[in-house]
mmCIF file of the C-alpha atoms, coordinates in Angstrom:
data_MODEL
# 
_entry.id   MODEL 
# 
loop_
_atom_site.group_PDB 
_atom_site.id 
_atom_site.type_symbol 
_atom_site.label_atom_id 
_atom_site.label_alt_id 
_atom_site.label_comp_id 
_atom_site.label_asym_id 
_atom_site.label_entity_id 
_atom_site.label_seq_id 
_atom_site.pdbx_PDB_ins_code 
_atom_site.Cartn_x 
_atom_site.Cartn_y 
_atom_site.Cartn_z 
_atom_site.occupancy 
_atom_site.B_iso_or_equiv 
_atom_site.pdbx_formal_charge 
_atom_site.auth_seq_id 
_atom_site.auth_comp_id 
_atom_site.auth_asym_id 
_atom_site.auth_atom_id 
_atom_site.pdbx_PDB_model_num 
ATOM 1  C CA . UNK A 1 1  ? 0.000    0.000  0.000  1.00 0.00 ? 1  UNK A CA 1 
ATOM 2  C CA . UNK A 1 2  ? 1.605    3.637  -0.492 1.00 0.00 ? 2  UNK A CA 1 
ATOM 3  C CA . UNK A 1 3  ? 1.533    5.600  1.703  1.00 0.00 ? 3  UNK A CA 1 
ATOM 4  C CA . UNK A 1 4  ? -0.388   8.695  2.315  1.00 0.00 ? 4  UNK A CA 1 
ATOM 5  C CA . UNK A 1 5  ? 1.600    11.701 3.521  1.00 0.00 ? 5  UNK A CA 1 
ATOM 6  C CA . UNK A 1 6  ? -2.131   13.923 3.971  1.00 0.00 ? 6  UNK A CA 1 
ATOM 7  C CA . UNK A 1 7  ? -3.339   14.993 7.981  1.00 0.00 ? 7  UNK A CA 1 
ATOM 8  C CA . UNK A 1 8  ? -6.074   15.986 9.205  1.00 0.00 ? 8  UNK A CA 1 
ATOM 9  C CA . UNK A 1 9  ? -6.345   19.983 8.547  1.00 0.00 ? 9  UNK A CA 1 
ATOM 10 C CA . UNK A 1 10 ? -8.679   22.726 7.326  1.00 0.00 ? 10 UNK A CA 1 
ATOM 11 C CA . UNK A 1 11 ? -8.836   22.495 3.816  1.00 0.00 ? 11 UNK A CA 1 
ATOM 12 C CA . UNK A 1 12 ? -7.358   25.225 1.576  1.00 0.00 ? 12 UNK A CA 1 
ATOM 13 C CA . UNK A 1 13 ? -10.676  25.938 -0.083 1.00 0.00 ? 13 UNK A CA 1 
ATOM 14 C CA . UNK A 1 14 ? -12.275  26.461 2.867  1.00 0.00 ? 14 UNK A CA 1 
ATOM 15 C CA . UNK A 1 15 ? -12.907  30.473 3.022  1.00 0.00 ? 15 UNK A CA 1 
ATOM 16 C CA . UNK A 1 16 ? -12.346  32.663 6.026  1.00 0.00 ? 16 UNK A CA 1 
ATOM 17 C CA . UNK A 1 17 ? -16.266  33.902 5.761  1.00 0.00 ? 17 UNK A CA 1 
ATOM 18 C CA . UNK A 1 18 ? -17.131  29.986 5.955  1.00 0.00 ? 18 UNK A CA 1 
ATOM 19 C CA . UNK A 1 19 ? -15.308  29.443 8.690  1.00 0.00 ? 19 UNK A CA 1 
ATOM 20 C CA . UNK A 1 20 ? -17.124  33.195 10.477 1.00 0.00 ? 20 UNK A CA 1 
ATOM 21 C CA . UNK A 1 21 ? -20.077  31.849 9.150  1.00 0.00 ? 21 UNK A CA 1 
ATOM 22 C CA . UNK A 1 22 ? -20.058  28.780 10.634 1.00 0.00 ? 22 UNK A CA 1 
ATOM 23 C CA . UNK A 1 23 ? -19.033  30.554 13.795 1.00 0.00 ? 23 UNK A CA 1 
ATOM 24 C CA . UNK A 1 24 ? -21.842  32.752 14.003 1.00 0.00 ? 24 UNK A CA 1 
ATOM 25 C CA . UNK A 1 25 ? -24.672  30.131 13.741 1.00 0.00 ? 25 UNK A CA 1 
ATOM 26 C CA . UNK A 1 26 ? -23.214  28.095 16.159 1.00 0.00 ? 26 UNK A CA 1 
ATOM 27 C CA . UNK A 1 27 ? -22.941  31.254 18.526 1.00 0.00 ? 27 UNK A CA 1 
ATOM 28 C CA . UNK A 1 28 ? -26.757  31.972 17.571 1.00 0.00 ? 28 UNK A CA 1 
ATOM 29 C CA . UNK A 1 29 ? -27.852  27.946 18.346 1.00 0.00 ? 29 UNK A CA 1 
ATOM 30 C CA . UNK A 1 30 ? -26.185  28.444 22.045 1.00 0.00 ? 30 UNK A CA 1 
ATOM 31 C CA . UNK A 1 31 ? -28.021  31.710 22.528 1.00 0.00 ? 31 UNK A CA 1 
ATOM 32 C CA . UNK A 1 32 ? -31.597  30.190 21.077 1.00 0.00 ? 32 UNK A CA 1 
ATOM 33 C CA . UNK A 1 33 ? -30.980  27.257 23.314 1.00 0.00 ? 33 UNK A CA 1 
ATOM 34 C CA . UNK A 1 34 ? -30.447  29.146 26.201 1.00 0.00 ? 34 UNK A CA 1 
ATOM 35 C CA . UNK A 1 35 ? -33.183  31.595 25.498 1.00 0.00 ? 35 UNK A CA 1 
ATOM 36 C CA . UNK A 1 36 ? -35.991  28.158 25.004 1.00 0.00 ? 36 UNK A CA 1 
ATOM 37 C CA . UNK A 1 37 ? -34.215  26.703 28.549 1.00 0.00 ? 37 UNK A CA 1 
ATOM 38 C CA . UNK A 1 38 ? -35.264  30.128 30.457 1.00 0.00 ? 38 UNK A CA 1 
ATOM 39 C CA . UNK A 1 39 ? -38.419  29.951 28.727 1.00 0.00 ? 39 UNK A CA 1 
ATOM 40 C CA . UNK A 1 40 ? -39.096  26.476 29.592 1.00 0.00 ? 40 UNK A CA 1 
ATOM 41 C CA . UNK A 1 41 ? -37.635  27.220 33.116 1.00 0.00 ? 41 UNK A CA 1 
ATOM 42 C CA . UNK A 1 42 ? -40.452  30.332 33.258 1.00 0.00 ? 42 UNK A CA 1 
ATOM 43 C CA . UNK A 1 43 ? -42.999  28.093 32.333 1.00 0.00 ? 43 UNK A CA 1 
ATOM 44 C CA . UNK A 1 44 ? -42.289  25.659 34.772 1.00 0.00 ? 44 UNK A CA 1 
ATOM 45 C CA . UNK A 1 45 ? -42.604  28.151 37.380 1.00 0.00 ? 45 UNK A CA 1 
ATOM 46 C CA . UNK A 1 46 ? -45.870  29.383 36.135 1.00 0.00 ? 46 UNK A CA 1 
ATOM 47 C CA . UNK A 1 47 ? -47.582  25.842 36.055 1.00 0.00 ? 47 UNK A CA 1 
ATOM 48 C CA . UNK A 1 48 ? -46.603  25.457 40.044 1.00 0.00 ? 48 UNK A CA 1 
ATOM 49 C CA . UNK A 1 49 ? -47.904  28.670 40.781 1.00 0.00 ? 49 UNK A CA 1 
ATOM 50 C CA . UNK A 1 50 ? -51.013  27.691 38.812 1.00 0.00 ? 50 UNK A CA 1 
ATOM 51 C CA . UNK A 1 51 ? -51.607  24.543 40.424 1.00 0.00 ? 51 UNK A CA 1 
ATOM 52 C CA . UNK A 1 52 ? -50.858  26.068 43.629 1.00 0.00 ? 52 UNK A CA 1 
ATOM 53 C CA . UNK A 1 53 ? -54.233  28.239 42.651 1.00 0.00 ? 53 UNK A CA 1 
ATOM 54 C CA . UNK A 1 54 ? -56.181  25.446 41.505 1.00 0.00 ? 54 UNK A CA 1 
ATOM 55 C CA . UNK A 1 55 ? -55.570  24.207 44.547 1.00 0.00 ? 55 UNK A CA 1 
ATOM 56 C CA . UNK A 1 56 ? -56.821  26.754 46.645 1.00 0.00 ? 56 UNK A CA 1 
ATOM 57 C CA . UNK A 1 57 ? -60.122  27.309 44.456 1.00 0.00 ? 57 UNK A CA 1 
ATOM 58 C CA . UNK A 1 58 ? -60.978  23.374 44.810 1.00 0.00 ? 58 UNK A CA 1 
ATOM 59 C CA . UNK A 1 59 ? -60.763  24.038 48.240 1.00 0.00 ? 59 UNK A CA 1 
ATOM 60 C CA . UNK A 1 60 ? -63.312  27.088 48.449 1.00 0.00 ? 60 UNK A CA 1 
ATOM 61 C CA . UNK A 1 61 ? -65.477  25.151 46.038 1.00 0.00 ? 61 UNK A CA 1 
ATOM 62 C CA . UNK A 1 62 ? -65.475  22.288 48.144 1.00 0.00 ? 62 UNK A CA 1 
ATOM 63 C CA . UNK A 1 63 ? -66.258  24.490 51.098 1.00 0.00 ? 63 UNK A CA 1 
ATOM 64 C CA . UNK A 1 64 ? -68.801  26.530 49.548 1.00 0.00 ? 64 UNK A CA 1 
ATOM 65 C CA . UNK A 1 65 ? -70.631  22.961 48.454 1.00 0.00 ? 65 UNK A CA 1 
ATOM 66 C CA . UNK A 1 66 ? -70.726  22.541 51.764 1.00 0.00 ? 66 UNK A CA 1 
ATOM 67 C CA . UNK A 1 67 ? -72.324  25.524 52.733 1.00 0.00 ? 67 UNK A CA 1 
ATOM 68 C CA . UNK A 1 68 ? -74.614  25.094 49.939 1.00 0.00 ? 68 UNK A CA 1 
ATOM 69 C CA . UNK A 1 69 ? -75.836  22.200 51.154 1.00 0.00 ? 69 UNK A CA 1 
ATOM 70 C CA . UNK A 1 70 ? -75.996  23.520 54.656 1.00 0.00 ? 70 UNK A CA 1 
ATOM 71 C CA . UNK A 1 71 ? -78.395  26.158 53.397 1.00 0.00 ? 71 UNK A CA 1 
ATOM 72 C CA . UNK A 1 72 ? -80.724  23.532 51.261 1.00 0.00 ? 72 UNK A CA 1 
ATOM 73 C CA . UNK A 1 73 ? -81.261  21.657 54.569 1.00 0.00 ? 73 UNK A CA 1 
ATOM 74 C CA . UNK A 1 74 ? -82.314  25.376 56.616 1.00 0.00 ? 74 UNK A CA 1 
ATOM 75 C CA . UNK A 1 75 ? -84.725  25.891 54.220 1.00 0.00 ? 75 UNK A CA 1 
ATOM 76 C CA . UNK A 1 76 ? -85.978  22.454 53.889 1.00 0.00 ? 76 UNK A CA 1 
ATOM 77 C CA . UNK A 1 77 ? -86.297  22.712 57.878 1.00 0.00 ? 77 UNK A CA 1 
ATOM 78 C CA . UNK A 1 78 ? -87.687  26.418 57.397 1.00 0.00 ? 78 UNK A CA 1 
ATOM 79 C CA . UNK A 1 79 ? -90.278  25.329 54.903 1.00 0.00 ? 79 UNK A CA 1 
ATOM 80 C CA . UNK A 1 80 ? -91.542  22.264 57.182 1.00 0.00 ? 80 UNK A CA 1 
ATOM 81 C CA . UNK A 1 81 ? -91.935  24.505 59.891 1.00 0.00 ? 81 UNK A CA 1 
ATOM 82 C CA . UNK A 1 82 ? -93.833  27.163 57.711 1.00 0.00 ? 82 UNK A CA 1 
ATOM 83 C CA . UNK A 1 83 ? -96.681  24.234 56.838 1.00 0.00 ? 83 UNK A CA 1 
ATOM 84 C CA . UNK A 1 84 ? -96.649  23.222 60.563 1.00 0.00 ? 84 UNK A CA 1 
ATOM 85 C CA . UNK A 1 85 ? -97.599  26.565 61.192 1.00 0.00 ? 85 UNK A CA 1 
ATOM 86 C CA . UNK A 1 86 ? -100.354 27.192 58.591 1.00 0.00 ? 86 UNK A CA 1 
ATOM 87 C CA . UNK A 1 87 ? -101.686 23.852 59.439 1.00 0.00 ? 87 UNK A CA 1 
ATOM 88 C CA . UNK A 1 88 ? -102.189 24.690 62.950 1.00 0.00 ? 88 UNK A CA 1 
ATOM 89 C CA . UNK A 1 89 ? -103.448 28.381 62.103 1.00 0.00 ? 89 UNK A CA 1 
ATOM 90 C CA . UNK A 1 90 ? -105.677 26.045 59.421 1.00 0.00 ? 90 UNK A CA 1 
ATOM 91 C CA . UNK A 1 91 ? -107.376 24.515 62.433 1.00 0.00 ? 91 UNK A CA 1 
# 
C-alpha cells in the first residue's frame, strides 16, 4: 500500500467567511438554546404557581358545596316549619 503523507487539517478551499459563518450560527444555536431553557424554566414556574391556585379554588369550592348544602337543609327545615304553622293556624 503507499503511503499517504495527507493529515487531518482545514482544507485550503475552505474560506475565512465559511469558517465566520459557521461561527456565528453556532454562537446563535447556544443563545436560542439558552433563550428556550429560560423559557421552559419560566414556564415551569408558572404551572406550580397555577396549580398552587387550583388548589386553593378546589378548596373554596369544596367548602362553599358545603355551605350550599348547609343552606338547602335550613330551608328544607324552614319550609316544614312554615306548613306546621299554617296547618295549625288552618285549624
Amino acid at each position: 500500500m503507499g503511503e499517504n503523507n495527507s493529515s487531518w487539517g482545514i482544507s485550503k478551499s475552505i474560506t475565512m467567511s465559511s469558517l465566520i459563518a459557521i461561527t456565528l450560527q453556532t454562537v446563535a444555536l447556544v443563545w436560542y438554546i439558552s433563550a428556550l431553557d429560560a423559557a421552559v424554566s419560566t414556564n415551569t414556574r408558572e404551572i406550580a404557581r397555577q396549580e398552587i391556585r387550583l388548589n386553593e379554588i378546589e378548596r373554596t369550592s369544596q367548602a362553599q358545596a358545603v355551605m350550599l348544602a348547609r343552606i338547602d337543609e335550613n330551608i328544607l327545615s324552614i319550609r316544614a316549619s312554615i306548613e306546621s304553622v299554617l296547618k295549625r293556624i288552618g285549624e
